[in-house]
Biopython code that builds the backbone (N, CA, C, O; Angstrom):
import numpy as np
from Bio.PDB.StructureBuilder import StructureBuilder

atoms = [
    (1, "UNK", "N", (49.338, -142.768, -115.290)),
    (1, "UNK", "CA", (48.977, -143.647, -114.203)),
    (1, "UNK", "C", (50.246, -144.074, -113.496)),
    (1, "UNK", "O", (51.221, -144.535, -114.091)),
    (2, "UNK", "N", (50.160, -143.863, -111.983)),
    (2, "UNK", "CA", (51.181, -144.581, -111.702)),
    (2, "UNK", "C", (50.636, -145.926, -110.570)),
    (2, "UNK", "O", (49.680, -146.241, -109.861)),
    (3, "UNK", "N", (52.217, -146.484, -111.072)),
    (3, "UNK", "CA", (52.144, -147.924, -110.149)),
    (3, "UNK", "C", (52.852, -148.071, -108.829)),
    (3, "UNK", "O", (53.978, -147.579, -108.912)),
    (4, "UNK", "N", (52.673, -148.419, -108.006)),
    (4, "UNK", "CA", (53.201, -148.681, -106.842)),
    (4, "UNK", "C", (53.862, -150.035, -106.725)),
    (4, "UNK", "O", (53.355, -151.066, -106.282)),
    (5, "UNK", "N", (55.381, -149.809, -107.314)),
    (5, "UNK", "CA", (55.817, -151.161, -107.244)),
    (5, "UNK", "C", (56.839, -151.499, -105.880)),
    (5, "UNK", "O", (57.965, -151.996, -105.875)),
    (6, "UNK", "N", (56.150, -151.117, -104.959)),
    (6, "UNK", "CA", (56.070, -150.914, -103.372)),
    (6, "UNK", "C", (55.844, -151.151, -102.615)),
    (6, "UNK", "O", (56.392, -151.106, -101.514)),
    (7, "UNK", "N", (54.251, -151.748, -103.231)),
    (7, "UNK", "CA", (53.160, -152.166, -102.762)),
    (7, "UNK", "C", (53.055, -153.281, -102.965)),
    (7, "UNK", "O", (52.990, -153.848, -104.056)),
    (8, "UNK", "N", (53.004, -154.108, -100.990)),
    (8, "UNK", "CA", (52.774, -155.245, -100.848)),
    (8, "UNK", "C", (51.732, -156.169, -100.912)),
    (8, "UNK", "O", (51.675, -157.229, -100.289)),
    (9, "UNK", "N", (50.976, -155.757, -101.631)),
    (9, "UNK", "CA", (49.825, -155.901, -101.419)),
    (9, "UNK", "C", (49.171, -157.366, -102.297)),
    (9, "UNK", "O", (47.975, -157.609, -102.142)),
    (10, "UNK", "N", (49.751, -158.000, -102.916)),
    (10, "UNK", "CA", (49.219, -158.832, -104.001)),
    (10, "UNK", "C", (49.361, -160.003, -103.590)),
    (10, "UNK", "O", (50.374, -160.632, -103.281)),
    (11, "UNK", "N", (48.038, -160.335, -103.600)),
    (11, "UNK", "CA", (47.809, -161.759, -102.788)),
    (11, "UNK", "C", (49.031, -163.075, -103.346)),
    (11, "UNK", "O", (49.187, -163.399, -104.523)),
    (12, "UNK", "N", (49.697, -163.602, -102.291)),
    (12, "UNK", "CA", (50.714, -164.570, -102.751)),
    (12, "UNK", "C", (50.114, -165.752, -103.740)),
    (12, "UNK", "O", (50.633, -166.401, -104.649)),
    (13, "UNK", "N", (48.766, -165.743, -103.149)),
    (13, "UNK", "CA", (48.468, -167.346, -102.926)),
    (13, "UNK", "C", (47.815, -167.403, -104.750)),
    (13, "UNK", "O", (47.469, -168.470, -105.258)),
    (14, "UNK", "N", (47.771, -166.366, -105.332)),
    (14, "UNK", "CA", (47.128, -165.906, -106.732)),
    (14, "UNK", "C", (48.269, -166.409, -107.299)),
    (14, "UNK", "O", (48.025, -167.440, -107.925)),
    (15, "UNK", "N", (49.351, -166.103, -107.322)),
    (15, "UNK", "CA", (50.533, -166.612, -107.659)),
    (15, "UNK", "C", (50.888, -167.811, -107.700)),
    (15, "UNK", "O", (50.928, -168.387, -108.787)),
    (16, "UNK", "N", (51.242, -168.493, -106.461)),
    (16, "UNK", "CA", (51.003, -169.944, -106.169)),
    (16, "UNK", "C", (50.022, -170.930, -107.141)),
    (16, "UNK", "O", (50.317, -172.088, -107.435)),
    (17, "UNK", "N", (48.590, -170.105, -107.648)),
    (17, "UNK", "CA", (47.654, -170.640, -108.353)),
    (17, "UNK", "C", (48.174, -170.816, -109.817)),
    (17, "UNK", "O", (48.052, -171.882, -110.421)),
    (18, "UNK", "N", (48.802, -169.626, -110.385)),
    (18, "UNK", "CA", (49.259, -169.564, -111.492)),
    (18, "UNK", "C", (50.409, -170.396, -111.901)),
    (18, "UNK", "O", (50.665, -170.934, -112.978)),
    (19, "UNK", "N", (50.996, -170.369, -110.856)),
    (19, "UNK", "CA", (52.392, -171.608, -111.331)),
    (19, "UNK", "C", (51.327, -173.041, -111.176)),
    (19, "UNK", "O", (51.049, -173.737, -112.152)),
    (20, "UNK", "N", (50.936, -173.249, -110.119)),
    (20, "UNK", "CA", (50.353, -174.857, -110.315)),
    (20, "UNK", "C", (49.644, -174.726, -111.323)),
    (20, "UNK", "O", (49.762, -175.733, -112.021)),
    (21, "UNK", "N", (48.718, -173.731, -111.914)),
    (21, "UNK", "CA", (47.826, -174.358, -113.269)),
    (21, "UNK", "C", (49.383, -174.499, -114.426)),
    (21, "UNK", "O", (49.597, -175.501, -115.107)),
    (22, "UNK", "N", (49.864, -173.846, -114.414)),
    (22, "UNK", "CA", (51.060, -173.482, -115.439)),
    (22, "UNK", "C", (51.952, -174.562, -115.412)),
    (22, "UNK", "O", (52.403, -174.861, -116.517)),
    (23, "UNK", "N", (52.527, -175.570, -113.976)),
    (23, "UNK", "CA", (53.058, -176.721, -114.022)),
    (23, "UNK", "C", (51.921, -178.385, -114.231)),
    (23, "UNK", "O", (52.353, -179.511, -114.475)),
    (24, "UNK", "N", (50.732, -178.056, -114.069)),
    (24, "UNK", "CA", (50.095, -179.097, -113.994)),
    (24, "UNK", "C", (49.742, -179.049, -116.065)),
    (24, "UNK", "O", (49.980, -180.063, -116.720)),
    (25, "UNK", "N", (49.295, -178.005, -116.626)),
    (25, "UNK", "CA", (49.521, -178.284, -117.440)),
    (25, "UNK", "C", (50.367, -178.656, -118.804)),
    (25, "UNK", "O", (50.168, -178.946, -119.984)),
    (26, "UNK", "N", (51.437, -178.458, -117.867)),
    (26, "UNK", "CA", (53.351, -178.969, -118.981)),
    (26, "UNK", "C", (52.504, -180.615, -118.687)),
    (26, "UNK", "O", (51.927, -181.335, -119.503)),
    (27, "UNK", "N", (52.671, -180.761, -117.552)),
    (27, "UNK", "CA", (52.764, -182.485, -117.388)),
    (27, "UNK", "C", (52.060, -182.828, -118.249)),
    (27, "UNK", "O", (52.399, -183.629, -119.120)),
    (28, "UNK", "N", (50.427, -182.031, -118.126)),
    (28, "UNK", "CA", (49.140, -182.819, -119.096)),
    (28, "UNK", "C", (49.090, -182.492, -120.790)),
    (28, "UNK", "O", (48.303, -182.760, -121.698)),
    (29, "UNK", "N", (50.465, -181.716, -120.667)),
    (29, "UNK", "CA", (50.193, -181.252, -122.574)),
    (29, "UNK", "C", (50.867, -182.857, -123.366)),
    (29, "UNK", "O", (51.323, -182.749, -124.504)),
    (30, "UNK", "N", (50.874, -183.841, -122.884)),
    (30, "UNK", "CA", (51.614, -184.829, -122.973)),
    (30, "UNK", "C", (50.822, -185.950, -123.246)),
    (30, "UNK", "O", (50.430, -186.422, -122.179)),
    (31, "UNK", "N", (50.259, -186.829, -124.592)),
    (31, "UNK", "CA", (49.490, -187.803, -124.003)),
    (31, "UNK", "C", (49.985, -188.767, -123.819)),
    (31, "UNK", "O", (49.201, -189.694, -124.018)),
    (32, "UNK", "N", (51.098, -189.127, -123.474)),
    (32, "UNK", "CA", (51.766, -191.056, -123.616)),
    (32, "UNK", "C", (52.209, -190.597, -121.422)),
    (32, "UNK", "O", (52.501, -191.355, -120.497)),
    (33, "UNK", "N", (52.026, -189.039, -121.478)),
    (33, "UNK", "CA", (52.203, -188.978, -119.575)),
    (33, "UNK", "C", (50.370, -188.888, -119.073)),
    (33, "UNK", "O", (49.982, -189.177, -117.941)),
    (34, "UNK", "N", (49.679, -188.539, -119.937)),
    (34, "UNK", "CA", (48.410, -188.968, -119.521)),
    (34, "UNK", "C", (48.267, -190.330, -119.339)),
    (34, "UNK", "O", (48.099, -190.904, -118.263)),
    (35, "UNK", "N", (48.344, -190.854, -120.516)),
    (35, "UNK", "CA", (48.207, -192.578, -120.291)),
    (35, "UNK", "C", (48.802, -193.071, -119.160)),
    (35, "UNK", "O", (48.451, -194.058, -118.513)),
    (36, "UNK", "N", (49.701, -192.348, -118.961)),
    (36, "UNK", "CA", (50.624, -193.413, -117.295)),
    (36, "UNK", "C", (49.404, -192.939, -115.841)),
    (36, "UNK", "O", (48.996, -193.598, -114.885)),
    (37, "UNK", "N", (49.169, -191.662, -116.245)),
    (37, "UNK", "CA", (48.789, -191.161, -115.202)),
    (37, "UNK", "C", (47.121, -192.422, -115.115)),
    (37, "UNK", "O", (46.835, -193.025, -114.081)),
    (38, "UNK", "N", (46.384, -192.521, -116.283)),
    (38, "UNK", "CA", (45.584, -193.665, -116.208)),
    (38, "UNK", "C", (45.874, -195.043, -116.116)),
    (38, "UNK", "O", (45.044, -195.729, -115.518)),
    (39, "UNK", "N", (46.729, -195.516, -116.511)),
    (39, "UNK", "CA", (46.819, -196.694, -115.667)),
    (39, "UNK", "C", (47.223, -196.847, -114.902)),
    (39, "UNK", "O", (47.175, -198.013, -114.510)),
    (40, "UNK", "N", (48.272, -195.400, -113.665)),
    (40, "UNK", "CA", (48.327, -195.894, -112.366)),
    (40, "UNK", "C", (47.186, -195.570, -111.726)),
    (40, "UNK", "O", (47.022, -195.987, -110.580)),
    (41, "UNK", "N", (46.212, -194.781, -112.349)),
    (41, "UNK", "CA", (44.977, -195.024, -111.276)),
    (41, "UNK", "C", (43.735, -195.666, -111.747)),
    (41, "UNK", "O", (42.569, -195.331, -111.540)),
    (42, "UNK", "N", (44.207, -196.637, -112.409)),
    (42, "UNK", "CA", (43.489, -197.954, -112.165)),
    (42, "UNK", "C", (44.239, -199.193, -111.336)),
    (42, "UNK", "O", (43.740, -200.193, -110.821)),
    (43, "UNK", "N", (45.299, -198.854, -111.386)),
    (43, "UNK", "CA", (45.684, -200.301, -110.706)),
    (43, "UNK", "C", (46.022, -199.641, -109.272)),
    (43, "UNK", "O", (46.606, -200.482, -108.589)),
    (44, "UNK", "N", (45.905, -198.791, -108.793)),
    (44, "UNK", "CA", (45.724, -198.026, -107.338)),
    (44, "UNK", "C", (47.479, -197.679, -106.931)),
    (44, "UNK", "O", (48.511, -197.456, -107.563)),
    (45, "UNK", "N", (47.061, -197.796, -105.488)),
    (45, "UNK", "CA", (48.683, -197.085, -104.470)),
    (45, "UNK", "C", (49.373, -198.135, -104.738)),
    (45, "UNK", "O", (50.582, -197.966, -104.579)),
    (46, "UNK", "N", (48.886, -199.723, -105.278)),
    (46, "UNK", "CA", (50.157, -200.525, -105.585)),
    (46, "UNK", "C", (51.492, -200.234, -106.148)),
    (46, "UNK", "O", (52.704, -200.341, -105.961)),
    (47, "UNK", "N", (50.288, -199.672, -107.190)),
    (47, "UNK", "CA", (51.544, -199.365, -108.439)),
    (47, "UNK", "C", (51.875, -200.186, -109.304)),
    (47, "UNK", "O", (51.255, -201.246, -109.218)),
    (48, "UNK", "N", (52.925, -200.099, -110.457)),
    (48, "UNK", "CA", (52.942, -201.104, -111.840)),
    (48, "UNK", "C", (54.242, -201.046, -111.891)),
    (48, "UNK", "O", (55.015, -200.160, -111.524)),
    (49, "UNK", "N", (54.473, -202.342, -112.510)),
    (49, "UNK", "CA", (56.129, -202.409, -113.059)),
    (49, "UNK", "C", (56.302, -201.694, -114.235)),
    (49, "UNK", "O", (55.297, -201.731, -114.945)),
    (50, "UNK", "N", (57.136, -201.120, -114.643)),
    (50, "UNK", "CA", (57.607, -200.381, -116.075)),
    (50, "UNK", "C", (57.173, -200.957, -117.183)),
    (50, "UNK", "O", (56.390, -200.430, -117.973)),
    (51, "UNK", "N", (57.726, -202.205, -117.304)),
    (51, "UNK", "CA", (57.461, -203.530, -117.955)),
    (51, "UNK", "C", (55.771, -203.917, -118.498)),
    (51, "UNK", "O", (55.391, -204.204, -119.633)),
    (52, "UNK", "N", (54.939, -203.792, -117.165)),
    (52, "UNK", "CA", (53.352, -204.316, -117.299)),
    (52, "UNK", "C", (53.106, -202.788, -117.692)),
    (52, "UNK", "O", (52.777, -202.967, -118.865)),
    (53, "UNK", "N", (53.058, -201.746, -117.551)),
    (53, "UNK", "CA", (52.849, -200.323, -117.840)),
    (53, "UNK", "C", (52.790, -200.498, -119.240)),
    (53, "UNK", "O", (51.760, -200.691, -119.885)),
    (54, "UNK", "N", (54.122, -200.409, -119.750)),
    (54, "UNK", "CA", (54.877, -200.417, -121.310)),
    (54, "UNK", "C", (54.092, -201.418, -121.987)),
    (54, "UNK", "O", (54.182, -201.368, -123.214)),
    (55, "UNK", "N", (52.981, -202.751, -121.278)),
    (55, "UNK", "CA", (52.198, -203.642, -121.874)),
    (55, "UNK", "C", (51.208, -202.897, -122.219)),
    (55, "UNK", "O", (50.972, -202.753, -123.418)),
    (56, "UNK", "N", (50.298, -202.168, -121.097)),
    (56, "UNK", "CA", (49.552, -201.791, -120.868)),
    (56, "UNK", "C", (49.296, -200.930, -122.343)),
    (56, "UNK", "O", (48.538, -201.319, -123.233)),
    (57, "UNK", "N", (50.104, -199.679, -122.381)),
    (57, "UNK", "CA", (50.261, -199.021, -123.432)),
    (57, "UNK", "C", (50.289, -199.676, -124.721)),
    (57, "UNK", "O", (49.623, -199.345, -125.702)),
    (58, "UNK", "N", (51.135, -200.655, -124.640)),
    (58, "UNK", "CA", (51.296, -200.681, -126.164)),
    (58, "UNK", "C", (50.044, -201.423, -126.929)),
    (58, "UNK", "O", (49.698, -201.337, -128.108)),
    (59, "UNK", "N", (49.303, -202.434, -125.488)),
    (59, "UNK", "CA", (47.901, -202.685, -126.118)),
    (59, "UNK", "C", (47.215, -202.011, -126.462)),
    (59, "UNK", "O", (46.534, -202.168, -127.475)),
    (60, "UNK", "N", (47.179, -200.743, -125.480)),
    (60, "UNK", "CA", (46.199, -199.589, -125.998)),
    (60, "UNK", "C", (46.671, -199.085, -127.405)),
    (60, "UNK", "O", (45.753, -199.062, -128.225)),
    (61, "UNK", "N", (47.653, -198.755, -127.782)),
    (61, "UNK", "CA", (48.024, -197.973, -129.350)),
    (61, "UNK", "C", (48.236, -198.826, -130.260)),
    (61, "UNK", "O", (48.627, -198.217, -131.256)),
    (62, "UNK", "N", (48.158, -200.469, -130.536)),
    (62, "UNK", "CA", (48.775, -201.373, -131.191)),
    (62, "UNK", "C", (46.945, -202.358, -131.057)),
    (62, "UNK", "O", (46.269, -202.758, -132.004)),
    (63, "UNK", "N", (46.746, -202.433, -130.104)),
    (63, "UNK", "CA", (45.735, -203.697, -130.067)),
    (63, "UNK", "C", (46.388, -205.342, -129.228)),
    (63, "UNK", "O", (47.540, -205.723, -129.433)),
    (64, "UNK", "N", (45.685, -205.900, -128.575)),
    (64, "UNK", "CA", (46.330, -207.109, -128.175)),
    (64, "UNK", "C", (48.037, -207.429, -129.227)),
    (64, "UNK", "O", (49.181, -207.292, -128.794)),
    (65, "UNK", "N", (47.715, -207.766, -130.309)),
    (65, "UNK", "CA", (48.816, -208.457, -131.099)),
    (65, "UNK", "C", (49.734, -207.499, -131.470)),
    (65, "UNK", "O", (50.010, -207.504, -132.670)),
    (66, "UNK", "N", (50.500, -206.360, -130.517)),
    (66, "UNK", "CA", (51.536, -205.248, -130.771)),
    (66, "UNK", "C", (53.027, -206.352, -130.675)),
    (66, "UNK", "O", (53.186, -207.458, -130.158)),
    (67, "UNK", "N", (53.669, -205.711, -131.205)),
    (67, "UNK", "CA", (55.164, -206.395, -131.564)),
    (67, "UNK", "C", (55.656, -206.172, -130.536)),
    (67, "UNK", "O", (55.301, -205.212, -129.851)),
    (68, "UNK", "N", (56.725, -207.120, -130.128)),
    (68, "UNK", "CA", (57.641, -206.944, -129.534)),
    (68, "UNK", "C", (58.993, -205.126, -129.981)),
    (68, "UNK", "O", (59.494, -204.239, -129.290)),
    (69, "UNK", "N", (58.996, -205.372, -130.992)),
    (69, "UNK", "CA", (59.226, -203.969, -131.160)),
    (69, "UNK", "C", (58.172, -202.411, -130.824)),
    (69, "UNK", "O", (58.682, -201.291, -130.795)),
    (70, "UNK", "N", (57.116, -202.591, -130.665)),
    (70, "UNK", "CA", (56.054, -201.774, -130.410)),
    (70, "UNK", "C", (55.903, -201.303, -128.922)),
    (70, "UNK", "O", (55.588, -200.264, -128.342)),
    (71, "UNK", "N", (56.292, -202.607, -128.582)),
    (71, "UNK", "CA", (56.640, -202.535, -127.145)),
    (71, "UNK", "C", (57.697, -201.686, -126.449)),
    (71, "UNK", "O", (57.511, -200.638, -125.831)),
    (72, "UNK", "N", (58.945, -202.391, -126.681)),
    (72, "UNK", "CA", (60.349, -201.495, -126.655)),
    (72, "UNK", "C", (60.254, -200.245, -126.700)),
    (72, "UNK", "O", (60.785, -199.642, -125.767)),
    (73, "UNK", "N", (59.662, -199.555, -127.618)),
    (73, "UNK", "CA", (59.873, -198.292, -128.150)),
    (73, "UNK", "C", (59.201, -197.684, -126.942)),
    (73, "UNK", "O", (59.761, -196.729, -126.403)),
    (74, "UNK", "N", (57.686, -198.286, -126.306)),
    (74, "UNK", "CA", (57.289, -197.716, -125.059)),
    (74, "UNK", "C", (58.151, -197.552, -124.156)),
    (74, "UNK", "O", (58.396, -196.502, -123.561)),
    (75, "UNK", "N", (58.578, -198.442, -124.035)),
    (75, "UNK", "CA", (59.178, -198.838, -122.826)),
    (75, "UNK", "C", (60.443, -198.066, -122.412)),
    (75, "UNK", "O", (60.693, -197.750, -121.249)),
    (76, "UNK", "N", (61.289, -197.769, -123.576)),
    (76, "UNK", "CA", (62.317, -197.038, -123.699)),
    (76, "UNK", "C", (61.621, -195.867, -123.305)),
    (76, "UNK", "O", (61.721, -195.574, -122.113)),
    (77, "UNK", "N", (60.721, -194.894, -124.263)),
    (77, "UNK", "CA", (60.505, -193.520, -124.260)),
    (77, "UNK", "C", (59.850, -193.283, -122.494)),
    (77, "UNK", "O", (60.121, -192.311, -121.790)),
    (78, "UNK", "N", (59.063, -194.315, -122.141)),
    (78, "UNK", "CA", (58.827, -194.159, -120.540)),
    (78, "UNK", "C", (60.106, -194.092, -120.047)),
    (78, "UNK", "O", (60.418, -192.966, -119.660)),
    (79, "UNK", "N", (61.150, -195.153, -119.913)),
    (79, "UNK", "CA", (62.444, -195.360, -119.192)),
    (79, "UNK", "C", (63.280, -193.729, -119.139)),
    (79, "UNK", "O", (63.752, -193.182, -118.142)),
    (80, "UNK", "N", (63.258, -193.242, -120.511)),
    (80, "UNK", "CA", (64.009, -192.359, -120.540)),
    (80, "UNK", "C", (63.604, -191.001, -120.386)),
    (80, "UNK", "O", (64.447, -190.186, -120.013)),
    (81, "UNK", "N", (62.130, -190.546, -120.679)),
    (81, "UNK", "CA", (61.919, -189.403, -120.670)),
    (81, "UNK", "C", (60.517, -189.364, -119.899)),
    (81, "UNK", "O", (60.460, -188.343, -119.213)),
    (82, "UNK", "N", (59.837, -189.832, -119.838)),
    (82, "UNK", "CA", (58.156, -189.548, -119.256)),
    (82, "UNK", "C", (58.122, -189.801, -118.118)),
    (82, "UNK", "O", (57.501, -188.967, -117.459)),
    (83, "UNK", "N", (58.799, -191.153, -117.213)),
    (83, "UNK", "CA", (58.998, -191.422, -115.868)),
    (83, "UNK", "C", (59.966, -190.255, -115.359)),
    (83, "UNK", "O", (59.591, -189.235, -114.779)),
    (84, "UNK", "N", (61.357, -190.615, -115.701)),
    (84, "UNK", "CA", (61.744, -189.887, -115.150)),
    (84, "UNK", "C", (61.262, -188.298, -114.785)),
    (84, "UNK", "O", (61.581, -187.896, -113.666)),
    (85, "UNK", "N", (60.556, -187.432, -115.618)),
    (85, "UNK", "CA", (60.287, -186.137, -115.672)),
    (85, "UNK", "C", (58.799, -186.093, -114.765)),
    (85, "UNK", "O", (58.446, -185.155, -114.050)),
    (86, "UNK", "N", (57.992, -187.453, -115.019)),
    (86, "UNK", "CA", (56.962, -187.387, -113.580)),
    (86, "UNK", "C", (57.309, -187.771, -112.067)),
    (86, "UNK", "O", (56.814, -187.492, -110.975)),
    (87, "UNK", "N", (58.467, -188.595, -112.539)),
    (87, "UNK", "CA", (59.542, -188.653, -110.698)),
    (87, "UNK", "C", (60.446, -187.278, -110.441)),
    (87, "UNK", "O", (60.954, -187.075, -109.338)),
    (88, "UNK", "N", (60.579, -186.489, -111.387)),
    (88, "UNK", "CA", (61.119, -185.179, -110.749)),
    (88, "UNK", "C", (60.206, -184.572, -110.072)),
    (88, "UNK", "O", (60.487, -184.099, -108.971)),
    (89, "UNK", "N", (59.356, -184.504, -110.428)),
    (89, "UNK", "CA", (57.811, -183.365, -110.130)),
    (89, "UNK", "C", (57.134, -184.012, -109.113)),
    (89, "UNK", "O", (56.203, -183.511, -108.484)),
    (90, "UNK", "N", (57.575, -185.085, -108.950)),
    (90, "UNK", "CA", (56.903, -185.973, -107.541)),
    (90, "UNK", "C", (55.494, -186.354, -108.055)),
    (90, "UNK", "O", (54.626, -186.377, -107.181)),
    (91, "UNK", "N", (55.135, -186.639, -109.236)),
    (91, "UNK", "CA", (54.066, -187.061, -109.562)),
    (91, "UNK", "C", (54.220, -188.273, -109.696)),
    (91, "UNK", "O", (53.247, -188.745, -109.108)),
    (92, "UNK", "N", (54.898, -189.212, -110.145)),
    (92, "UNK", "CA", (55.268, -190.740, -109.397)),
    (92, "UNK", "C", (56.490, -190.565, -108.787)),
    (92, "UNK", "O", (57.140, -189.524, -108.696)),
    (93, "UNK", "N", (56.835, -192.018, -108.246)),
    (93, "UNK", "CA", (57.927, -192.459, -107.517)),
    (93, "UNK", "C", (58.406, -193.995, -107.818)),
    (93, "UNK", "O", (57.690, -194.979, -107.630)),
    (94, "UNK", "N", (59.568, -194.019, -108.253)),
    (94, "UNK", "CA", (60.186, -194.672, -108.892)),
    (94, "UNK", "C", (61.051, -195.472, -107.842)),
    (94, "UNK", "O", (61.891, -194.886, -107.158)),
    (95, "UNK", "N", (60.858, -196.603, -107.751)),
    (95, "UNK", "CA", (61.760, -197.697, -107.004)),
    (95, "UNK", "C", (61.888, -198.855, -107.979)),
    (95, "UNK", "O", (60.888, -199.546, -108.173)),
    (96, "UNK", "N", (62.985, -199.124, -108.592)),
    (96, "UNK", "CA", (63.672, -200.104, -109.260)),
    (96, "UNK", "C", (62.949, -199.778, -110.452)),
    (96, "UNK", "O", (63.022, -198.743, -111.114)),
    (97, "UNK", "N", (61.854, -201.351, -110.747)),
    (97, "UNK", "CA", (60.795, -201.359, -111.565)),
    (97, "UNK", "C", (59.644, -200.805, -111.611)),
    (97, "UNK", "O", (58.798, -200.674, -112.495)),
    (98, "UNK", "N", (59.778, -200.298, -109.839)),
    (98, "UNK", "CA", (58.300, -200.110, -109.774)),
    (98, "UNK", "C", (57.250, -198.956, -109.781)),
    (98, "UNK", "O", (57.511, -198.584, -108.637)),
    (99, "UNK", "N", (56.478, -198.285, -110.093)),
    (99, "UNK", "CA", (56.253, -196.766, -110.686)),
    (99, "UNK", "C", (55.015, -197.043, -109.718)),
    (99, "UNK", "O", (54.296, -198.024, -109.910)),
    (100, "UNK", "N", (54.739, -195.963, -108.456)),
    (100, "UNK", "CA", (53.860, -195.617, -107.905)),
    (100, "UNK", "C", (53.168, -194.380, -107.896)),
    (100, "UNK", "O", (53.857, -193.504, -108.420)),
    (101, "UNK", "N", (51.864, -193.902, -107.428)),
    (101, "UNK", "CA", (51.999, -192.569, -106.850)),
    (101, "UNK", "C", (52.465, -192.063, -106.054)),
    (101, "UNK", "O", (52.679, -192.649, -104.992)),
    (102, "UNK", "N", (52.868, -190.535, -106.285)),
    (102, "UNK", "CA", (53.924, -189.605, -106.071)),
    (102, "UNK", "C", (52.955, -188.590, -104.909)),
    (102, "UNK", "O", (51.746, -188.722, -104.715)),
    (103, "UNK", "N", (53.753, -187.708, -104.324)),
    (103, "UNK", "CA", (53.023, -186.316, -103.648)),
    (103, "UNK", "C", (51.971, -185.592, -104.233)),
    (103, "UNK", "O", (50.856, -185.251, -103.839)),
    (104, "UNK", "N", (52.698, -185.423, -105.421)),
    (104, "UNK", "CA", (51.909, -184.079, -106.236)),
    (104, "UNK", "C", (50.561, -185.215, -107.216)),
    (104, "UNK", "O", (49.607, -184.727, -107.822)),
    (105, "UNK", "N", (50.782, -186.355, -107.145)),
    (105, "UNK", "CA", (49.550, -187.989, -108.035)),
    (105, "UNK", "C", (48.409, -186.908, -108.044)),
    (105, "UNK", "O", (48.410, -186.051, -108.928)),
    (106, "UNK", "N", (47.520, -186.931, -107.159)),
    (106, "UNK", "CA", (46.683, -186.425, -107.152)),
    (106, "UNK", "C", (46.291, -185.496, -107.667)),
    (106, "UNK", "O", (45.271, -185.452, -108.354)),
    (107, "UNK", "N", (47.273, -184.294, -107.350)),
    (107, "UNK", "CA", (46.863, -182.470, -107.972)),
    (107, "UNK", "C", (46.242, -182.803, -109.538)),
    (107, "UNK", "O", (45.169, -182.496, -110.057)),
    (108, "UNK", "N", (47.432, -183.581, -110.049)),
    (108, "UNK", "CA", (47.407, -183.690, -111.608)),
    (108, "UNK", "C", (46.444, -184.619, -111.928)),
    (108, "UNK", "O", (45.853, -184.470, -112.997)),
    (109, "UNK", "N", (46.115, -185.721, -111.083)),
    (109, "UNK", "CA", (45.059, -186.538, -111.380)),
    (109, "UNK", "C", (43.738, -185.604, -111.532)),
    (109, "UNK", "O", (43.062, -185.572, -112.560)),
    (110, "UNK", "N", (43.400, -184.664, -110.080)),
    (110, "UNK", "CA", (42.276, -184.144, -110.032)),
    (110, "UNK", "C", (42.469, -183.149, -111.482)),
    (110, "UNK", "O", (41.426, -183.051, -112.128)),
    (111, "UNK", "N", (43.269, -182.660, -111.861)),
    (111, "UNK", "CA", (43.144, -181.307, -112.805)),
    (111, "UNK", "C", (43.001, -181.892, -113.976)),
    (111, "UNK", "O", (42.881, -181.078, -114.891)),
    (112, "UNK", "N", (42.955, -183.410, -114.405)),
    (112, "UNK", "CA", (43.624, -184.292, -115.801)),
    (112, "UNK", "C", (41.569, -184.683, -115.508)),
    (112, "UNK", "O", (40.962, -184.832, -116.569)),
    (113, "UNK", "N", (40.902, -184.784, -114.501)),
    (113, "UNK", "CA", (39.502, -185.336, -114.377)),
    (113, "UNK", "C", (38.921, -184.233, -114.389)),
    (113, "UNK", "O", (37.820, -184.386, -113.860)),
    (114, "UNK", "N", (39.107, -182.980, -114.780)),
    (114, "UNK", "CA", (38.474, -181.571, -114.705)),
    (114, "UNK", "C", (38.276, -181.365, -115.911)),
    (114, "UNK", "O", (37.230, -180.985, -116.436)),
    (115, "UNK", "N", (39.686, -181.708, -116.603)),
    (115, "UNK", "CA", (39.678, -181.327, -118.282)),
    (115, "UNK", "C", (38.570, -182.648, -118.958)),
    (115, "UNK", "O", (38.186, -182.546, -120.123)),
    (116, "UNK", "N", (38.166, -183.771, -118.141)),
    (116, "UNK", "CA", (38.014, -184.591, -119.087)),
    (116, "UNK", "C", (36.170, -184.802, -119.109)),
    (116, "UNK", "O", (35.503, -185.403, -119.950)),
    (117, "UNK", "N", (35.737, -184.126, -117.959)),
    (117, "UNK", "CA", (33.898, -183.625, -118.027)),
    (117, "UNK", "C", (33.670, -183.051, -119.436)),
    (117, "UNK", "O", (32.556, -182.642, -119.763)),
]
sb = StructureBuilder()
sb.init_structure("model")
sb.init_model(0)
sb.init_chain("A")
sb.init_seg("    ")
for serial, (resi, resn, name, xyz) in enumerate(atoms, 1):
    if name == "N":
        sb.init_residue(resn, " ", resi, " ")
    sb.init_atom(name, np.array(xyz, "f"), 0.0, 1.0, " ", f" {name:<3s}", serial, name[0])
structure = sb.get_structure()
């Protein structure tokens, strides 16, 4: 058999499809970047401080009465690795404290509400 590696023929946009399923799911293989992605879309285009986020969370995995250490540890692992890597990808946007939605919020929102039917 031969191939025609010549041939222009292969739809771009198939491609295009394969990297976005392939980048939307790095973000979502993640659950402490799921969780962000749910509580910024509950509290809307406002957006959340790092701080009330890192609350947010640690009630959810701890219960109301989480430690002040329970906390931190959120707060850090958001500060250092989960924000920043959803503000590269433009899935939030980061001003000071404040963590909003990003360009790409949505794609990953809609594909994170696909997996969850």
């Amino acid at each position: 058999m031969d191939l025609d590696i010549h041939n222009d023929s292969t739809d771009s946009t198939e491609c295009v499809d394969v990297e976005q399923t392939t980048w939307v799911a790095d973000i979502l293989r993640n659950r402490r970047r799921i969780q962000v992605l749910i509580e910024l879309d509950s509290v809307g285009e406002d957006g959340i401080s790092l701080g009330s986020l890192a609350d947010r969370l640690a009630e959810r995995d701890h219960s109301p009465d989480f430690t002040p250490g329970e906390r931190k540890r959120i707060y850090i692992v958001l500060h250092q690795c989960h924000i920043p890597r959803l503000s590269i990808d433009n899935v939030v946007n980061r001003r000071r404290d404040l963590i909003t939605p990003g360009s790409r919020y949505s794609d990953v929102l809609s594909a994170l509400l696909r997996l969850q039917r």
